[in-house]
C-alpha positions in Angstrom: -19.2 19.1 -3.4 -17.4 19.0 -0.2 -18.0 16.6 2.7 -17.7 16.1 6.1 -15.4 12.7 7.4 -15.8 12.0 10.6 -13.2 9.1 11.8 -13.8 6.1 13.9 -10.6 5.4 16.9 -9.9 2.2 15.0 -9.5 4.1 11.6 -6.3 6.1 13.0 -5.2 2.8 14.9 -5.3 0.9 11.6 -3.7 3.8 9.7 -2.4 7.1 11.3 -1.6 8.7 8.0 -5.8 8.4 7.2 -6.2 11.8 8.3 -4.5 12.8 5.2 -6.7 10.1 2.7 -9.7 12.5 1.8 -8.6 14.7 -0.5 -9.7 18.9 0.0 -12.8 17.9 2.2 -13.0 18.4 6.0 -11.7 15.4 8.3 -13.7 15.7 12.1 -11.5 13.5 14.8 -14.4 13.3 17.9 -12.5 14.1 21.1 -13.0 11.4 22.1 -11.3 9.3 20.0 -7.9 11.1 21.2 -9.3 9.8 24.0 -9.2 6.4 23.1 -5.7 6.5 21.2 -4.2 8.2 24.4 -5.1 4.4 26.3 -2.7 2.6 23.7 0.3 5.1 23.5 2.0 3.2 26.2 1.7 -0.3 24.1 5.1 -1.7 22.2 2.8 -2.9 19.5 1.8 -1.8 16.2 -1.2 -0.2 17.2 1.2 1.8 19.8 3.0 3.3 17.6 0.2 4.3 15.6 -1.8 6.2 18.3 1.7 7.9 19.4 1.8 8.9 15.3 -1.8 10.0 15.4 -1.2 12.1 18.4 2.6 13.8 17.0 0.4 14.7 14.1 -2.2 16.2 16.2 0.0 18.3 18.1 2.0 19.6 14.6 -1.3 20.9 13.7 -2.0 22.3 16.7 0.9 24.5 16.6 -1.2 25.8 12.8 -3.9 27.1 14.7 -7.0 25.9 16.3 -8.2 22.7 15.9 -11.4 23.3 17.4 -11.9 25.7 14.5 -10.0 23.7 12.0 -6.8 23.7 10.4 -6.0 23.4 6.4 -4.6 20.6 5.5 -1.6 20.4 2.8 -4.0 18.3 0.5 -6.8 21.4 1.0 -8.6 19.9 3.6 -9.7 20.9 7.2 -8.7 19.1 10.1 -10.6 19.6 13.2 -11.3 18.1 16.2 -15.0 19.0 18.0 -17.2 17.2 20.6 -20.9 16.4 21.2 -22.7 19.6 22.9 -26.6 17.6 22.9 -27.8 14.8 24.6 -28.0 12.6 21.7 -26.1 9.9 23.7 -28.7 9.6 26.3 -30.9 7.8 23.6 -28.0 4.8 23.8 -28.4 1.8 26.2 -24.7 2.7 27.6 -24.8 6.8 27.0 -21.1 6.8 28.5 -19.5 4.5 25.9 -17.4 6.2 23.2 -18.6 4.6 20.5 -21.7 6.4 21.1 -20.4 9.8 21.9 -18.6 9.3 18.4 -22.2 8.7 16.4 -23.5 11.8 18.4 -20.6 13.9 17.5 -21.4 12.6 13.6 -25.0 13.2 14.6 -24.4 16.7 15.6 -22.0 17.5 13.1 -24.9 16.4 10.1 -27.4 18.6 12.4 -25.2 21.7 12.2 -24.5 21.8 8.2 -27.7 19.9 6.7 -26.2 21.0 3.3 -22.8 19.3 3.3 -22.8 15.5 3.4 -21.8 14.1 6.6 -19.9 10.2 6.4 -18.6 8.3 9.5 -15.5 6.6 8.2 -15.2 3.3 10.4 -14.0 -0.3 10.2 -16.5 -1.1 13.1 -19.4 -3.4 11.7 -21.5 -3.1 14.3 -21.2 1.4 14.4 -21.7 1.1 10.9 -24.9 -0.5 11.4 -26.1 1.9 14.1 -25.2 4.8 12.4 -27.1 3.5 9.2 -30.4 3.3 11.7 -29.8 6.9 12.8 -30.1 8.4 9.1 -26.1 8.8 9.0 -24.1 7.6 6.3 -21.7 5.1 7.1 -18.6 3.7 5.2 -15.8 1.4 5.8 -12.2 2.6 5.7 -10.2 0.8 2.8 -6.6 2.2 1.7 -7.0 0.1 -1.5 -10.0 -0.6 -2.5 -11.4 -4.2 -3.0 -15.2 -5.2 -3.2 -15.1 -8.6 -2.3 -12.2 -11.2 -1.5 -13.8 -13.2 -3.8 -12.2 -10.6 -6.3 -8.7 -11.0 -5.3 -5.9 -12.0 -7.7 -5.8 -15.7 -7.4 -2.2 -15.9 -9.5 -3.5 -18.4 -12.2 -5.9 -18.7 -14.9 -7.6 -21.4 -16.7 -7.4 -21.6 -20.3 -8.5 -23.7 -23.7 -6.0 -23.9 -26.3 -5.4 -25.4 -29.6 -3.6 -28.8 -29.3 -0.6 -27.0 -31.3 -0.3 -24.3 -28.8 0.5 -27.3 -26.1 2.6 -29.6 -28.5 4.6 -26.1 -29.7 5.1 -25.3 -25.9 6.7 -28.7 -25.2 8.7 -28.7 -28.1 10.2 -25.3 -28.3 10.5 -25.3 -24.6 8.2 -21.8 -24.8 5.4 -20.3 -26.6 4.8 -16.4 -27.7 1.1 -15.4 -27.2 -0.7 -12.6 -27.8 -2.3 -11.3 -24.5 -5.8 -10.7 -26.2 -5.5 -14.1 -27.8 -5.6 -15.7 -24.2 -7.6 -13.6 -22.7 -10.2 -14.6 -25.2 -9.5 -18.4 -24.3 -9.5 -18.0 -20.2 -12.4 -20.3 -18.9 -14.4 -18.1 -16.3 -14.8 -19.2 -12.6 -12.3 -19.8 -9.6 -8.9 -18.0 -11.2 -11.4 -16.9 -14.4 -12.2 -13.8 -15.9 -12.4 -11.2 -13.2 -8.5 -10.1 -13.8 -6.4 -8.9 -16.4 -3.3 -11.2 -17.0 -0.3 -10.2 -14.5 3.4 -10.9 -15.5 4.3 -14.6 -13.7 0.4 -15.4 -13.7 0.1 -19.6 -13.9 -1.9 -21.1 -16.8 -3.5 -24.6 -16.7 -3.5 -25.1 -20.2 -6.5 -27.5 -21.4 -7.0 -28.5 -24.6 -10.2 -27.4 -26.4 -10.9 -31.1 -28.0 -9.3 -33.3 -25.6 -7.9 -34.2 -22.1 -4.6 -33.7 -22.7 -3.5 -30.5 -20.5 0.1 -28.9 -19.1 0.7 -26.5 -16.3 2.9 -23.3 -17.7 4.1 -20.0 -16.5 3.2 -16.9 -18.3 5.9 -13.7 -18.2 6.2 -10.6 -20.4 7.5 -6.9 -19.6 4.7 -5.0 -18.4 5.3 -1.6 -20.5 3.7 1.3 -19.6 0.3 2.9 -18.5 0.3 4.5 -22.0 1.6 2.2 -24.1 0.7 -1.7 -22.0 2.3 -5.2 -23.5 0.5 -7.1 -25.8 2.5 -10.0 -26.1 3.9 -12.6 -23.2 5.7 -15.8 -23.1 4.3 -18.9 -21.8 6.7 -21.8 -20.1 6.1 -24.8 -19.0 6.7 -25.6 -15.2 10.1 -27.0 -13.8 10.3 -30.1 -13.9 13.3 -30.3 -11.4 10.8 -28.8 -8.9 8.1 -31.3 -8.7 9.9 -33.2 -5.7 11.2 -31.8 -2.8 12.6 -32.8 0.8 10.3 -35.9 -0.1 7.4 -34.4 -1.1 5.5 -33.9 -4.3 2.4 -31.4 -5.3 -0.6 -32.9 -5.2 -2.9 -31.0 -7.4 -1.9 -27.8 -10.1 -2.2 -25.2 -7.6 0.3 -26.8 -5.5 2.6 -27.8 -8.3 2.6 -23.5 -8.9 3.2 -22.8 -5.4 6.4 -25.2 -5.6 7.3 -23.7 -9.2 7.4 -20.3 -7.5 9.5 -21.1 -3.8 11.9 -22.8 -5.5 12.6 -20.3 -8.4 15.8 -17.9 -7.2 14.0 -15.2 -9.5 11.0 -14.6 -7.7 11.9 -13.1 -3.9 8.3 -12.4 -2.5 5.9 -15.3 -2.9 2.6 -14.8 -1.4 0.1 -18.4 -0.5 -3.3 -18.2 -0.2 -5.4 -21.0 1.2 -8.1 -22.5 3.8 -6.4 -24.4 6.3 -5.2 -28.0 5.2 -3.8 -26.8 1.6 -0.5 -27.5 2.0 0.9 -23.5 1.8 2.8 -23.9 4.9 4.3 -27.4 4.7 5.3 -26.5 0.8 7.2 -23.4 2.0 8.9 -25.4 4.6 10.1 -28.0 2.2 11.3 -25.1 -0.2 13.1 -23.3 2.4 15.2 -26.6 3.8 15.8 -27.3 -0.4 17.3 -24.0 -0.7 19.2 -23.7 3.0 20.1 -27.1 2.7 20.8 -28.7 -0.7 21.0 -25.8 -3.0 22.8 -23.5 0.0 21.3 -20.7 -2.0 20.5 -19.0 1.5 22.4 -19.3 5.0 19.6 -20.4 6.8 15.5 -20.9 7.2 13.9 -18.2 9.4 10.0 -18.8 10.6 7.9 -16.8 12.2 3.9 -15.5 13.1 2.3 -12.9 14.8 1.0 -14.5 18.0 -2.8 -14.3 18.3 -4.5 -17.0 20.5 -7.6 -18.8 19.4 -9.9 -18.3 21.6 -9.2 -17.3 25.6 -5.8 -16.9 26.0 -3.4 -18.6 28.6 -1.9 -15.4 30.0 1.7 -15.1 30.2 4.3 -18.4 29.7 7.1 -18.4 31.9 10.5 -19.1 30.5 13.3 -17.9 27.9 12.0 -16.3 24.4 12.4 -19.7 22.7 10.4 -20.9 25.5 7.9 -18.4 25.3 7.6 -18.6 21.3 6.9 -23.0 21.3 3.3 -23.3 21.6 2.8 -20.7 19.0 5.4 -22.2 16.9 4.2 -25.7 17.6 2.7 -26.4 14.0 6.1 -25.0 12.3 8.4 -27.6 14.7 5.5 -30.3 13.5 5.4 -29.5 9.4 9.8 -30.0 9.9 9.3 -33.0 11.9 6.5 -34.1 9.1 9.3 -33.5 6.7 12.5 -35.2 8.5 10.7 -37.9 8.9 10.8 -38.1 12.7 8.7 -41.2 14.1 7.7 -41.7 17.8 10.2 -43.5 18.8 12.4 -40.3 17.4 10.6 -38.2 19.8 11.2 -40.2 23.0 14.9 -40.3 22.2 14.7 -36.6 21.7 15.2 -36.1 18.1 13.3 -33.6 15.9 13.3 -30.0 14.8 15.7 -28.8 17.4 18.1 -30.7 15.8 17.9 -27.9 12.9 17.9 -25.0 15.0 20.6 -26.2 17.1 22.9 -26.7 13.8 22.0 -22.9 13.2 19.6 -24.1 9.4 16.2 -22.9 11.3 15.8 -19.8 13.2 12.7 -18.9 14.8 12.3 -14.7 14.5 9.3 -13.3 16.7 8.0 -10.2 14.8 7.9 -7.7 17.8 12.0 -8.2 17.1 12.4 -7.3 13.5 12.1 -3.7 13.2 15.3 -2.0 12.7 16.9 -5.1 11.9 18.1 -6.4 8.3 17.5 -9.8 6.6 20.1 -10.5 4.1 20.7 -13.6 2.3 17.7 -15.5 4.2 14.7 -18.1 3.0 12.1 -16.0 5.1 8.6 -17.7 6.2 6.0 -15.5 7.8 3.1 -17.7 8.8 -0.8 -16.4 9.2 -0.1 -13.1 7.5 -3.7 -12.5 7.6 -3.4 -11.6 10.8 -0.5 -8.5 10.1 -1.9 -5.0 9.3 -0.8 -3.5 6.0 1.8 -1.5 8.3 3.0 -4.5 9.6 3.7 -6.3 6.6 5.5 -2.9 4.8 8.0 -3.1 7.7 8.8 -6.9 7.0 9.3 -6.2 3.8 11.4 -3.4 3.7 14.0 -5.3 6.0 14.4 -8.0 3.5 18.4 -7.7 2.4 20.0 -8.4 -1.0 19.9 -12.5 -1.7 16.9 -12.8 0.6 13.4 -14.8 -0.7 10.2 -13.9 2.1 7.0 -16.1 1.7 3.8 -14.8 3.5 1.1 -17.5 3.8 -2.4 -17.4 5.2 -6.2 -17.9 5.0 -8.2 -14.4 4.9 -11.0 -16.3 6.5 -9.4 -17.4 9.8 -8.3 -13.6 11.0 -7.9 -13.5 14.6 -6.4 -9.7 14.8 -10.0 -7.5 15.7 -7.9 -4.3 13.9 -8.3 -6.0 9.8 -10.5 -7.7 8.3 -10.8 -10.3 5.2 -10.2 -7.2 2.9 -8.2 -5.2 4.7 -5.4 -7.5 6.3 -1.7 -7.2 5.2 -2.0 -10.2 3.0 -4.6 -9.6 0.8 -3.2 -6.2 1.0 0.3 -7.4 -0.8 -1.2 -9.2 -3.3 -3.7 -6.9 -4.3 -0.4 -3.9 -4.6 2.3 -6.2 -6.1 0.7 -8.3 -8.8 2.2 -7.9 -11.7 5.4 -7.3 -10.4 8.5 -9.0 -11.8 10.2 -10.2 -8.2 6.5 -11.3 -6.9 4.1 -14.4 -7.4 0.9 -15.1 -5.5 -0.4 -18.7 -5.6 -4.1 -19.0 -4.2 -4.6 -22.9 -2.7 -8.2 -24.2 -2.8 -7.7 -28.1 -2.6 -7.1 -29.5 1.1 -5.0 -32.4 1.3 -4.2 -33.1 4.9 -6.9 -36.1 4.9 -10.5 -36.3 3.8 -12.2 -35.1 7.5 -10.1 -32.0 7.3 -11.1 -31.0 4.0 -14.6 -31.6 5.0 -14.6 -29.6 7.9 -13.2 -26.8 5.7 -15.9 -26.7 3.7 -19.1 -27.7 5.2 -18.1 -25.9 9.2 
């Protein structure tokens, strides 16, 4: 049965090609939402370009025929824009507001065909629950769909194994497994059984009658939707990787995030962790190893979307570097961490600059990188919670030949009001690329910056 979709301003903002998501039913845009996208046209951001997007789409249907009436869609749908002809508004505390307006255009549109199921599609919490009190049904807008985070891919997997599957891994250097077979041994729980096993997935081998346990990496082809693999290869992690620019994991999670920056195979690595874990520093480290030491890449390029926590300072005066060094103030303190620069190093003027200004660090705002290519570069992109799934495409599809891109974040600390836990760019990556041969996601749960920190992570 058909249905009627009636979308939210910050559905279109978060994804101008929605209008298009819902299949041969009818797709209602209030007018007043057009309203709302015409105030952000102007804006260089992301969400600029999406409202100009939304509206060029509005205005090649318009030449179709009339919106007010409704124009097919290619998909066999109706697009069509109305408005709110009742009072319905006048029941709000703020009638004039558009979120309003928008639930009594749904409201109205419900009242005029009872028989056809009427759903506001928004990413507002708050109009969800509103509309849910006025008898309309309500629904988030997800382009992939993921109940919980807690449901994520976390990128390893506990097992229990026979002693000889350990003692044949060490001494043949791998081990040929039947995916069933360790599927049936995978110990429920954090990294348990709520995935299928995904093509570089880590393994914390245990063994079933004893402490003795080893830290592998399992790989196989993936075959096809008809015809899946059955069989994958387990190896044990590189050892030549446990110590790097000075530092070494401490805990398994760690030692896979390490196994995967530092492995020329792999080019999109994806860390996931509360604050304190480490995923930043250990992708630091990696990137000087490989810009430095190995040379594998000409140089080590950093960069973060620039939200503020809390009130912002308005505007900084000064060049771009200049603009960019309170944001980038933790990055300039992990290298600092890592070079081993002292006080007395920092009154005599030494520190990260000394990298940049030898051309090894470059610090890349992300308004800058569109229309740009990245070859042979260790890439860092820092809170990538906080990109859309927009955002984080264009990143990616910039990346040139010879060039590895880590995205790290914490899904819980989002300071962008347009995505949400589910919805960001990160969880949005990991969730479309497991399983892929070039990509690895490593999820972080231990903090190790010092005991207080790790405490505040988990009892604030």
């Amino acid at each position: 049965m058909k249905k009627n979709f009636v979308l939210d301003t910050n559905v279109l903002l978060h994804d101008p090609e929605a209008i298009f998501r819902f299949d041969d039913n009818t797709v209602i845009i209030p007018i007043y939402v057009i309203e709302e996208i015409d105030t952000f046209k102007r804006e260089l951001s992301e969400l600029g370009r999406n409202a100009r997007e939304v509206s060029r789409i509005l205005d090649r249907y318009r030449t179709k025929g009339k919106l007010g009436v409704g124009v097919p869609l290619e998909g066999g749908g109706t697009l069509k824009v109305t408005f709110a002809t009742t009072d319905d508004a006048s029941q709000f505390l703020h009638s004039e507001k558009k979120d309003n307006l928008i639930l009594s255009t749904a409201l109205e549109v419900q009242r005029q065909e009872p028989e056809v199921l009427c759903i506001l599609i928004s990413k507002d919490v708050n109009l969800r629950v509103r509309a849910d009190i006025l008898g309309l049904d309500a629904k988030n807008y997800e382009e992939e769909e993921i109940t919980s985070i807690q449901e994520l891919y976390p990128g390893a997997s506990e097992v229990k194994v026979p002693t000889e599957w350990i003692d044949d891994l060490h001494a043949e250097g791998s081990l040929e497994v039947e995916l069933a077979d360790l599927a049936g041994r995978r110990v429920a729980g954090r990294g348990g059984a709520g995935h299928g096993f995904y093509t570089n997935e880590y393994i914390w081998m245990r063994r079933e009658d004893g402490p003795q346990n080893t830290l592998a990496r399992l790989s196989f082809d993936s075959g096809t939707k008809d015809k899946p693999a059955t069989k994958g290869v387990i190896r044990p992690l590189d050892k030549t990787h446990d110590h790097v620019w000075g530092i070494r994991p401490r805990n398994k999670e760690q030692a896979f995030a390490l196994d995967a920056l530092l492995d020329d195979k792999i080019s999109l690595v994806t860390l996931i962790g509360k604050a304190g874990t480490g995923k930043t520093l250990l992708a630091i480290a990696a990137g000087l190893q490989k810009v430095t030491e190995e040379q594998r890449h000409h140089k080590l390029v950093v960069s973060r979307p620039v939200f503020p926590m809390g009130r912002d300072i308005g505007y900084l005066p000064g060049t771009v570097e200049e603009k960019l060094d309170p944001w980038m103030r933790p990055i300039f303190d992990n290298v600092e961490y890592l070079m081993g620069i002292s006080h007395a190093d920092r009154r005599s003027g030494r520190g990260a600059e000394e990298l940049k200004s030898m051309g090894i660090i470059e610090i890349e705002p992300l308004t800058y990188i569109r229309g740009r290519s990245l070859p042979n570069l260790f890439m860092i992109v820092d809170e990538a919670q906080n990109l859309t799934p927009h955002e984080v495409k264009t990143i990616l599809t910039r990346v040139g030949e010879g060039t590895k891109i880590v995205l790290t974040g914490d899904p819980y600390q989002i300071d962008n009001p347009y995505v949400d836990s589910e919805s960001n760019g990160l969880t949005y990556v990991v969730n479309r690329l497991k399983g892929q041969s070039v990509a690895s996601t490593v999820t972080l749960f231990k903090g190790e910056r010092s005991a207080l920190a790790e405490m505040a992570a988990n009892l604030l």
